[in-house]
C-alpha positions in Angstrom: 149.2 111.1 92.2 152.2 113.3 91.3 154.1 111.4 88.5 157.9 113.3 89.1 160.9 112.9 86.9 158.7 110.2 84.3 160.4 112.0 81.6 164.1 110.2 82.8 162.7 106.8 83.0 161.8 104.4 79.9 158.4 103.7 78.2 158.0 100.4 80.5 158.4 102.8 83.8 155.3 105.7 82.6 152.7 103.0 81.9 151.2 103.3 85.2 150.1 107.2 84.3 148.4 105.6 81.1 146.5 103.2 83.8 145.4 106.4 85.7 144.4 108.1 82.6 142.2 105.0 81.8 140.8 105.3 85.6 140.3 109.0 85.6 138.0 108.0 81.9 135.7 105.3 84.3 135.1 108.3 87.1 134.0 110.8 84.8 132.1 108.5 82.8 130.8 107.4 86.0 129.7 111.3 87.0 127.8 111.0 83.8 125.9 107.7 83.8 125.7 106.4 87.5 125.0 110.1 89.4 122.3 112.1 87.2 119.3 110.9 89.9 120.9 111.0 92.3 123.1 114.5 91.9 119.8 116.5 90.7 117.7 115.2 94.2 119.3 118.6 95.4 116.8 120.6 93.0 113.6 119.2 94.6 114.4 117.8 97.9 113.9 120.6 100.6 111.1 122.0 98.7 109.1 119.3 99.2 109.7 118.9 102.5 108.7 122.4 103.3 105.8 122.1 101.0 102.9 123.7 102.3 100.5 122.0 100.2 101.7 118.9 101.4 98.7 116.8 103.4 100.8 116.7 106.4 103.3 120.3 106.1 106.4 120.7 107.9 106.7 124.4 109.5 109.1 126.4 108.8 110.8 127.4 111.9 114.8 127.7 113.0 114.5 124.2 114.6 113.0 122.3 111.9 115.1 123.7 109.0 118.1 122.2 111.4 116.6 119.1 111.7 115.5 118.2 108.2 118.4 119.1 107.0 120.4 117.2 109.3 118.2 114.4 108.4 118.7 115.0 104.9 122.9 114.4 105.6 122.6 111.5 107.9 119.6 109.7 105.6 122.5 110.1 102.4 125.5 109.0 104.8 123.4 106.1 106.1 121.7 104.4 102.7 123.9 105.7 100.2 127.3 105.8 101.8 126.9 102.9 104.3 124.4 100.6 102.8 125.5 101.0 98.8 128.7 102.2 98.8 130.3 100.5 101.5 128.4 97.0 102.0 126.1 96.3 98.6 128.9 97.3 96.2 131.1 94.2 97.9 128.7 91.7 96.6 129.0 91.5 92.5 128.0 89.0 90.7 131.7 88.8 88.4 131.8 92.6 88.2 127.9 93.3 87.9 125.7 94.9 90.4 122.2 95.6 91.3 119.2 93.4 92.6 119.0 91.7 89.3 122.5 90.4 89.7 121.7 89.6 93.9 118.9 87.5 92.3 121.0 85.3 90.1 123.8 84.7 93.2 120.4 83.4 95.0 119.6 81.2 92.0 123.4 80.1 92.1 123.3 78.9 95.7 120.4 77.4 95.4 121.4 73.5 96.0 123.2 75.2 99.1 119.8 76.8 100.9 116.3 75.2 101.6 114.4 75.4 98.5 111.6 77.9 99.9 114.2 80.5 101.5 115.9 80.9 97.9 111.9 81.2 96.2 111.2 83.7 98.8 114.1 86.0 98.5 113.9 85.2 94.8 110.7 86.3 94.6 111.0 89.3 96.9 114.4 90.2 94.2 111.7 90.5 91.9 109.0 92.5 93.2 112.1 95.1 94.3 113.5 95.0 90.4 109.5 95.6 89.3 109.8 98.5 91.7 112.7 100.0 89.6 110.3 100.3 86.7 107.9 102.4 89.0 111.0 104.1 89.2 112.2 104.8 85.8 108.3 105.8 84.7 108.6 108.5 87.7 111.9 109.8 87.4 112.3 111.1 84.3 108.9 113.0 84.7 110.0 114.4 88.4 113.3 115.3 87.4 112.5 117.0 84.1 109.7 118.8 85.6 111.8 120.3 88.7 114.2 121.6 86.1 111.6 123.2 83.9 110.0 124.3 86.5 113.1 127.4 86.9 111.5 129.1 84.5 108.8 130.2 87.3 111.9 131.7 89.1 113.2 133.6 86.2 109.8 134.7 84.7 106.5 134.1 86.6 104.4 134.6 83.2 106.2 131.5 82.2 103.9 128.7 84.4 101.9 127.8 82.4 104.8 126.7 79.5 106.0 124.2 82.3 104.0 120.9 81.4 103.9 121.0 77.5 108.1 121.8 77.3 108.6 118.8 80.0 106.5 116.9 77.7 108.3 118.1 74.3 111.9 117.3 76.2 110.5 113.6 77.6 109.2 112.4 73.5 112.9 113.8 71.8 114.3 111.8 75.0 112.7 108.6 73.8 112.4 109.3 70.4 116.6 109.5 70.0 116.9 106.3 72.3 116.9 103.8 69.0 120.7 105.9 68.2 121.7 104.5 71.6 123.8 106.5 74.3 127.3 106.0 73.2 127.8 109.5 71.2 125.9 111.6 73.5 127.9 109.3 76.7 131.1 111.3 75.8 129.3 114.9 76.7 127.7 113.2 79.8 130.9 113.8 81.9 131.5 117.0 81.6 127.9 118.3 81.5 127.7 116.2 85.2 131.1 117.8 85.9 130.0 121.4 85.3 126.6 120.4 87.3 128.0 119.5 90.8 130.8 122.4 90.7 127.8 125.0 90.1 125.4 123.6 92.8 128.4 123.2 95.0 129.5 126.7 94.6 125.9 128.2 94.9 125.8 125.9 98.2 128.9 127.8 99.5 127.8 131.0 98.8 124.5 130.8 100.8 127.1 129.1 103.8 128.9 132.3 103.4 126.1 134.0 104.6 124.8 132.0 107.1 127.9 129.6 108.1 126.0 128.5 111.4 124.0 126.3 109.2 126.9 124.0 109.4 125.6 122.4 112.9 123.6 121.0 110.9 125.7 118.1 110.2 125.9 117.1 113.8 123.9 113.6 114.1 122.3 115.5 117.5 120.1 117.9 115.2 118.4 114.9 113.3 117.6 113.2 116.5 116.5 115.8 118.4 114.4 116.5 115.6 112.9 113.1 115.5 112.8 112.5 119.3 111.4 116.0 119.9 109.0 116.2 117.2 108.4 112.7 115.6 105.1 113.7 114.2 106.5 116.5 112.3 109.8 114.3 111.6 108.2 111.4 110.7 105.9 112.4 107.9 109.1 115.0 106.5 111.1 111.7 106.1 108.7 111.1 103.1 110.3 113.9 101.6 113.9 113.1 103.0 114.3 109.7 101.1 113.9 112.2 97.9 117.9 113.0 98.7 118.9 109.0 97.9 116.9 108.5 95.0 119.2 106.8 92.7 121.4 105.3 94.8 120.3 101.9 93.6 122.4 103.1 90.1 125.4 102.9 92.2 125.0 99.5 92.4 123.4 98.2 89.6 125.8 100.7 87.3 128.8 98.9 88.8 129.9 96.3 85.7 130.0 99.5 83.9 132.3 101.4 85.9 133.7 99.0 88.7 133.3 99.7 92.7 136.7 102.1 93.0 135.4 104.9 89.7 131.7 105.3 91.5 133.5 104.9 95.2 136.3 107.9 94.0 133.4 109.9 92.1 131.0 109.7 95.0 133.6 110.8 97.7 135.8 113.5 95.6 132.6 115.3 93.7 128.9 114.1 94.0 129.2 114.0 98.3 130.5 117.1 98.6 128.7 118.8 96.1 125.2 117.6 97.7 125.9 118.1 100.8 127.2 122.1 100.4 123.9 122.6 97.9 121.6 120.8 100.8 123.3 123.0 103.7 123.1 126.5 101.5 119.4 125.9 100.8 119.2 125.8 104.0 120.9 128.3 105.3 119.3 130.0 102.6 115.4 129.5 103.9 116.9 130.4 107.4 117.4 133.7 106.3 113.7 134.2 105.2 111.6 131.3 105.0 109.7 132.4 102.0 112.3 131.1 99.9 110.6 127.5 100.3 108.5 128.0 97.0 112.2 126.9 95.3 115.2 127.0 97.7 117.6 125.8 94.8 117.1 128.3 92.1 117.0 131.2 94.2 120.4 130.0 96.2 121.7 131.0 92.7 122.7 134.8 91.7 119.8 136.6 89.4 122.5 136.6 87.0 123.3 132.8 86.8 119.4 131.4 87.4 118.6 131.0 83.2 121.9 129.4 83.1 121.5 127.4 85.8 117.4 126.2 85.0 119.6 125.1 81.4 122.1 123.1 83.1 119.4 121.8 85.5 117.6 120.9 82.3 120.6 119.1 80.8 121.8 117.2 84.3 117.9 116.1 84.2 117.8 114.6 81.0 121.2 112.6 81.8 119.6 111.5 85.2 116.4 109.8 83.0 118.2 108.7 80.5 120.4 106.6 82.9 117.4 105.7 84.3 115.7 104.9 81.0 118.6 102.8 80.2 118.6 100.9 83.5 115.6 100.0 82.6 115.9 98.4 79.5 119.5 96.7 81.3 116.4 95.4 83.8 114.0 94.0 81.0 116.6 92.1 79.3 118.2 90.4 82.1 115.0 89.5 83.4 114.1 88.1 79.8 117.5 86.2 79.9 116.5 84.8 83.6 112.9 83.8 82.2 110.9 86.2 84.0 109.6 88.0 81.0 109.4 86.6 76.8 112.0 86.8 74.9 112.4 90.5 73.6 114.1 92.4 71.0 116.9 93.7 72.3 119.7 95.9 70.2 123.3 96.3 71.5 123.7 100.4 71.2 127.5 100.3 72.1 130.1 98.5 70.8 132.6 99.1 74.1 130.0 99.3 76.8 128.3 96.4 78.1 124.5 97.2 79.1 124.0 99.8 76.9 121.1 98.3 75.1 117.8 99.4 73.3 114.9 97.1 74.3 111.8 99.1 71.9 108.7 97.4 73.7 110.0 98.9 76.9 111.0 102.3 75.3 107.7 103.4 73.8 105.8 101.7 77.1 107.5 103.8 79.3 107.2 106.8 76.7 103.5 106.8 77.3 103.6 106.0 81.1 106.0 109.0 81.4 103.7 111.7 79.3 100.9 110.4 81.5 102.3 111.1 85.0 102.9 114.7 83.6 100.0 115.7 82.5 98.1 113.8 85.7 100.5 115.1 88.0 101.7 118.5 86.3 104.3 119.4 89.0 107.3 118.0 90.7 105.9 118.3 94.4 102.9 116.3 93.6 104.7 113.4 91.9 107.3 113.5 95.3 104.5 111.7 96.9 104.8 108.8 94.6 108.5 109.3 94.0 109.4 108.2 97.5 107.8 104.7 97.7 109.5 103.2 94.8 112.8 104.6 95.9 112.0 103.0 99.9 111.1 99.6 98.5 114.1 98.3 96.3 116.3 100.5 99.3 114.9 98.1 101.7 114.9 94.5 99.3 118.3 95.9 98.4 119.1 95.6 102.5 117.8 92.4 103.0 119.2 90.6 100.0 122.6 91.7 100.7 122.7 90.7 104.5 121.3 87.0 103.3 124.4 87.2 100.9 126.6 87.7 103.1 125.7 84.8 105.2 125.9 82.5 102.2 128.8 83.9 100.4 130.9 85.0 103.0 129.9 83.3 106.1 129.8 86.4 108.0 128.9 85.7 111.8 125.3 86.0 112.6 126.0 88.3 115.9 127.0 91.0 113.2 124.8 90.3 110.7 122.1 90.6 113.3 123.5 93.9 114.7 123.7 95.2 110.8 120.7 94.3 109.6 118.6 95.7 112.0 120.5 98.9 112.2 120.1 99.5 108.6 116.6 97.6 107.9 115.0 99.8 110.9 116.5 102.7 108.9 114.8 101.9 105.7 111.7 100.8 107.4 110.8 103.8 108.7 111.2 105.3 105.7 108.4 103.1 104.3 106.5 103.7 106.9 106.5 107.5 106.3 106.0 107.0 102.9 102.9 104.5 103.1 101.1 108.0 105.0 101.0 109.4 101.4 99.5 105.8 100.0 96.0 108.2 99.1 98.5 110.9 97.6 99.7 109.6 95.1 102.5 106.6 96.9 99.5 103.9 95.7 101.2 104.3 91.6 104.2 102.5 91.9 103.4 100.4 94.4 100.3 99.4 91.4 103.7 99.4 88.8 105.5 97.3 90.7 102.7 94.5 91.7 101.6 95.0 88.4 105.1 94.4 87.1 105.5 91.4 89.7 102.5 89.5 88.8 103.3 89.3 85.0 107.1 88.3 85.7 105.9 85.2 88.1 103.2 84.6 86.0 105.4 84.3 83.2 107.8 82.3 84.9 104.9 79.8 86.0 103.5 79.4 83.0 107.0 79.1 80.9 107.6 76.1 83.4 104.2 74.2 82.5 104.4 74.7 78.9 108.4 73.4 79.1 106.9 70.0 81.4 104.4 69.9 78.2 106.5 69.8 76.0 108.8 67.5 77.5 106.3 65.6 77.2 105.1 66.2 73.9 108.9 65.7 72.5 110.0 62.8 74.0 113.1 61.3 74.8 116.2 62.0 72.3 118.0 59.0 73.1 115.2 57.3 71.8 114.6 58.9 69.1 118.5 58.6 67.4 117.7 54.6 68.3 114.7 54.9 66.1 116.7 56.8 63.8 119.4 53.9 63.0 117.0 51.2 63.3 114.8 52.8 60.8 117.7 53.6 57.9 116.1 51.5 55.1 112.9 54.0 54.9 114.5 57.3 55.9 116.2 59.3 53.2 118.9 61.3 53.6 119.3 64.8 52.1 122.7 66.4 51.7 123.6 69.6 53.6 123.5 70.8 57.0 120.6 71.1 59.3 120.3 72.8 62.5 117.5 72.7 64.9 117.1 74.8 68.4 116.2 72.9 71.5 115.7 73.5 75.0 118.5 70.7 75.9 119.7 67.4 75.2 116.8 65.2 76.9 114.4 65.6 74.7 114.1 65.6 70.6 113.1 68.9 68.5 109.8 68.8 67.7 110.6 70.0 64.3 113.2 67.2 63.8 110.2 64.2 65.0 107.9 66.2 62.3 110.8 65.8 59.5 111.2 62.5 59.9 107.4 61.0 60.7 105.8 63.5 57.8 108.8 64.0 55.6 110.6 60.8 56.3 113.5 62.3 55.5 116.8 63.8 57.8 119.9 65.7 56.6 123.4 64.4 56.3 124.4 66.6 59.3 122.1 67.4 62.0 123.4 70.0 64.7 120.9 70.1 67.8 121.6 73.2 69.6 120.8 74.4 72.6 121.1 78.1 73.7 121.3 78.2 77.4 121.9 81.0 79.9 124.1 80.8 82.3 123.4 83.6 85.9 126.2 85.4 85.2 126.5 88.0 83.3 129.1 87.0 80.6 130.6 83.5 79.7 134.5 82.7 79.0 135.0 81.8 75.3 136.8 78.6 76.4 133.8 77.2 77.8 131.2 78.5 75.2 130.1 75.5 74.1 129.8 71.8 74.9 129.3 69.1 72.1 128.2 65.6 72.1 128.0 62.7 69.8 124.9 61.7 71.4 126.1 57.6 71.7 127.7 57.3 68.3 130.1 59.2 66.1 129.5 58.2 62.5 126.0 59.0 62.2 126.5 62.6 61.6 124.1 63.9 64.6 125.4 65.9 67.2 124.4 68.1 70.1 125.6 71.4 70.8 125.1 73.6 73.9 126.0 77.2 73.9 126.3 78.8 77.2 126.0 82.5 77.5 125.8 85.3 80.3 122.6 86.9 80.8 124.6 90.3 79.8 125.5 89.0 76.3 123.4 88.8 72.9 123.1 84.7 71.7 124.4 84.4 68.1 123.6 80.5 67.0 125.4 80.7 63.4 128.9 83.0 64.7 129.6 80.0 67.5 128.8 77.5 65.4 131.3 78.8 63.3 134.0 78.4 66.0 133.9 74.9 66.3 135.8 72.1 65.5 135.0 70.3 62.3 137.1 67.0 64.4 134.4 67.2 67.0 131.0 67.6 65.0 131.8 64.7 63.0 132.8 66.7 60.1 132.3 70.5 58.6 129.2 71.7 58.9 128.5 73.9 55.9 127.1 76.9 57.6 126.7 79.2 54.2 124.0 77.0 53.2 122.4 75.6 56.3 119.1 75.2 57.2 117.7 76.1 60.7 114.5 74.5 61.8 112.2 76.4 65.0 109.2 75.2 67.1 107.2 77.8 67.6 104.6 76.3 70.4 100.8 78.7 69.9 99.2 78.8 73.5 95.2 78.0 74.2 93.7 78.3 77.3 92.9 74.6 78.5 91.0 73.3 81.5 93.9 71.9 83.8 93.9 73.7 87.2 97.2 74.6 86.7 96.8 78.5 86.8 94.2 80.9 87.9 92.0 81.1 84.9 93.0 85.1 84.7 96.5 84.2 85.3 96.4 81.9 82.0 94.6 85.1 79.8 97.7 86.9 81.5 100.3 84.1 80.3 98.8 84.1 76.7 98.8 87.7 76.2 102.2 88.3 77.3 103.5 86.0 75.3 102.6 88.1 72.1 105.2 90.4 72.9 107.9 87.6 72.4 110.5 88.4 70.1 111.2 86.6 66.7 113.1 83.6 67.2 115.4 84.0 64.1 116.4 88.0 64.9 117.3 86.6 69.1 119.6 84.0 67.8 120.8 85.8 65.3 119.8 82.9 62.4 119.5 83.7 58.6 116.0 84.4 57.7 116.4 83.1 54.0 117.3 79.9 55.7 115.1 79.7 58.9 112.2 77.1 58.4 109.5 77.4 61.8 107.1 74.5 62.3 103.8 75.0 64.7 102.7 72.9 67.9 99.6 73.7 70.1 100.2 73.6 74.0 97.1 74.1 75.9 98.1 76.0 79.4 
């Protein structure tokens, strides 16, 4: 927008260019963050696809190139454009996206649907966001590897250097992920920015010389293609769904960014910029289909090809470490939700929310990453597994949203019905293609992703039976603080200020019950506080906390809940801090406190409440829980823990 004659009006009239500014900041830090998968699918798409080694090959003939790459055009239009960009990106859960947030709008509305329909899309939620972490293993060894693998274009001899410099770039990756992305975020932009003008311009250039390629983008070449040759069509759309790999980072990316950056991004400079490099690859095996061994490099002038495999290399590393970081964004929301332990999590930006470091997950996928490129050792044979990943959280992504949309905006089932099953059978025949490559490879994130599913639900199982035990074990608190003041003659009372962490206000600390019975003694001021999270992603500060005098207000106990989004870090002592000394019965001296944990050790009991594997599977995830005192942020000088045994 032209801004004309702002230098003759005041200060208060040229705010609005300052807003813009701002804006124009959020779409190139978009390009940089949200479109690095997605905007380097162009470097391995139609190679794969034309892959002669592939189990079930695609010819290469006039009418095929057409049709593939219609397909290619109308599969991004469809899932990306229509499906993400259009429909999923409406339904936020206050600002954030992605399945993770389209679980928690499930759990929100659960008192509003039948109990098994919100489990079973829950569930399904969470097998699509175990899925993702197929994803982010494969990614950043597919994408690194198609870049690296230009130097076979420049210099033949070169080959063999391919696997161990992927390797070298993937442990730097992870090795500099502890120093968080907010310094390198500021290069991501431009880098991205420089990436999609040079494929969009090498795109052009092989239009220029074959401009009837452009037919291509008629909708009659990519059904023709899979009406008149479904058996050929059908196995290429395994290679197709390569060109919408990372759209899900258009969604989940959108708390970042908001809906109009990504929208304006996608439509000014990532479309376009695909879809000319797609259609000039193509025009460009037209012209002699020997160029299939690596259509995107050699669309490029001799001159620009080492530039252009460094830039690859660059726009590669970008795409996994968006990936990488969606990842760890995944792991701690799910930790927050209590699908996984509690982890250690570090904040890596101080103005940008979901850029976190979660280490377990960083060195895990380190390791997974390494070995899918030495098993593997070349972009077209990870493809294979690529695709299935990408199909299932597509296709969860499609279903979740359509059940939102009934719930939350009471969209008429007529249209729902005619959307759903446009889209779904879409999707569906994407899995479908994808499931003939299960013995090629497709079986390995499938094997992530159950794998991934069966430890969150175990998890969550088992976190429910040891809470109902130790309810039990904890008793009422109500009862308690009556055993408290009818027991004053024989309980002594300490000065200072002791706080203990519960799980609510029914039941009493464990810690506390072992102070009195073993100790026989309590502190003048006893806080019990409660961290809760709430499924959304941030909380107001206004409603932070909620205190209660638990029945009476001179006996200096109180009870304190915290509320706090699963997007934000708890910190016990800082909102303690905040609150009024008038409403926990006086000031709680927090310089000297004293904060008491349970920590609950897990045996293996007899109870048919789990699968005896199940229960080995509970215990051993549960050593990777994070120390109590760093998650709440509590003093370690100060922190006092005190055992339990629960038997599972």
């Amino acid at each position: 927008m032209v801004d004309r004659g702002s230098a003759a009006r005041p200060p208060e009239a040229r705010r609005p260019s300052a807003y813009d500014t701002a804006r124009l900041g959020l779409v190139v830090g978009a390009l940089g963050v949200v479109f690095g998968d997605i905007g380097t699918s162009p470097i391995y798409t139609l190679q794969t696809v034309f892959n002669p080694r592939d189990p079930h090959p695609v010819p290469v003939t006039t009418e095929n190139v057409y049709g593939v790459v219609s397909l290619v055009f109308w599969s991004v239009v469809i899932i990306v454009m229509v499906t993400y960009v259009l429909l999923a990106m409406r339904a936020d859960n206050d600002g954030e996206g992605g399945i993770m947030a389209l679980i928690t709008l499930l759990r929100r509305w659960n008192s509003q649907q039948g109990r098994r329909t919100t489990a079973a899309l829950a569930a399904l939620g969470i097998l699509g966001a175990s899925l993702f972490f197929g994803d982010s293993m494969i990614t950043p060894a597919i994408s690194v590897l198609s870049a690296v693998e230009g130097l076979k274009v420049v210099e033949p001899s070169l080959e063999s250097a391919v696997v161990p410099i992927t390797a070298a770039i993937i442990v730097v990756l992870f090795v500099v992920q502890r120093r968080g992305t907010a310094a390198v975020g500021r290069v991501f932009g431009p880098v991205m920015i420089a990436w999609f003008l040079a494929i969009g311009a090498c795109g052009v250039l092989g239009i220029v010389d074959h401009p009837e390629i452009l037919r291509a983008l008629s909708p009659s070449y990519a059904l023709g293609f899979l009406y008149g040759h479904f058996g050929t069509a059908f196995f290429a759309l395994a290679a197709v769904v390569l060109a919408v790999t990372g759209a899900e980072a258009l969604y989940a990316d959108m708390g970042h960014f908001g809906r109009r950056s990504i929208t304006r991004a996608w439509l000014v400079l990532v479309f376009p910029a695909c879809v000319l490099s797609y259609l000039g690859q193509g025009a460009l095996i037209l012209a002699d289909p020997r160029n299939i061994s690596s259509p995107f490099f050699l669309l490029t002038p001799d001159w620009g090809r080492l530039p252009m495999v460094l830039l690859a290399t660059a726009a590669t590393v970008i795409a996994s470490q968006a990936v990488i970081t969606g990842a760890y964004s995944v792991a701690s929301q799910a930790a927050q939700l209590g699908y996984l332990p509690r982890l250690r999590i570090a904040y890596t930006s101080e103005s940008t929310m979901g850029q976190v470091y979660v280490p377990w997950v960083n060195w895990l996928l380190m390791v997974s990453v390494l070995t899918l490129i030495f098993a593997f050792r070349s972009s077209t044979a990870l493809a294979f597994a690529f695709g299935m990943a990408v199909t299932g959280t597509i296709t969860i992504t499609t279903l979740l949203f359509f059940h939102v949309a009934r719930a939350k905006w009471g969209t008429p089932v007529w249209l729902l019905t005619i959307g759903a099953t446009a889209l779904l059978l879409v999707d569906l025949l994407f899995v479908a293609a994808n499931l003939t490559k299960l013995v090629h490879g497709a079986w390995l994130p499938l094997l992530i992703g159950l794998t991934v599913f069966t430890i969150m639900t175990t998890w969550q199982r088992g976190r429910e039976l040891v809470t109902a035990e130790r309810v039990r074990l904890e008793g009422s608190l109500s009862e308690f603080i009556e055993q408290l003041r009818g027991g004053r003659a024989t309980l002594l009372r300490v000065p200072g200020t002791a706080v203990f962490l519960n799980r609510g206000r029914q039941t009493a600390p464990l810690a506390l019950r072992a102070n009195v019975q073993h100790n026989h003694v309590r502190h003048d001021h006893v806080v019990i506080l409660s961290i809760e999270t709430e499924p959304v992603p941030r909380v107001p500060a206004d409603e932070r906390t909620v205190i209660d005098d638990l029945g009476y207000a001179d006996d200096g106990i109180v009870y304190v809940a915290a509320r706090f989004g699963y997007m934000e870090t708890p910190d016990a002592p800082g909102t303690l801090a905040m609150l009024d000394p008038a409403r926990t019965e006086g000031r709680l001296r927090l310089d000297e406190a004293s904060y008491f944990l349970s920590k609950i050790e897990l045996r293996r009991g007899t109870a048919t409440t789990m699968a005896p594997w199940r229960k080995r599977l509970f215990i051993a995830t549960s050593y990777i829980t994070a120390d109590a005192a760093e998650y709440f942020g509590l003093p370690r000088d100060r922190t006092v823990i005190m055992g339990s045994r629960i038997e599972v």
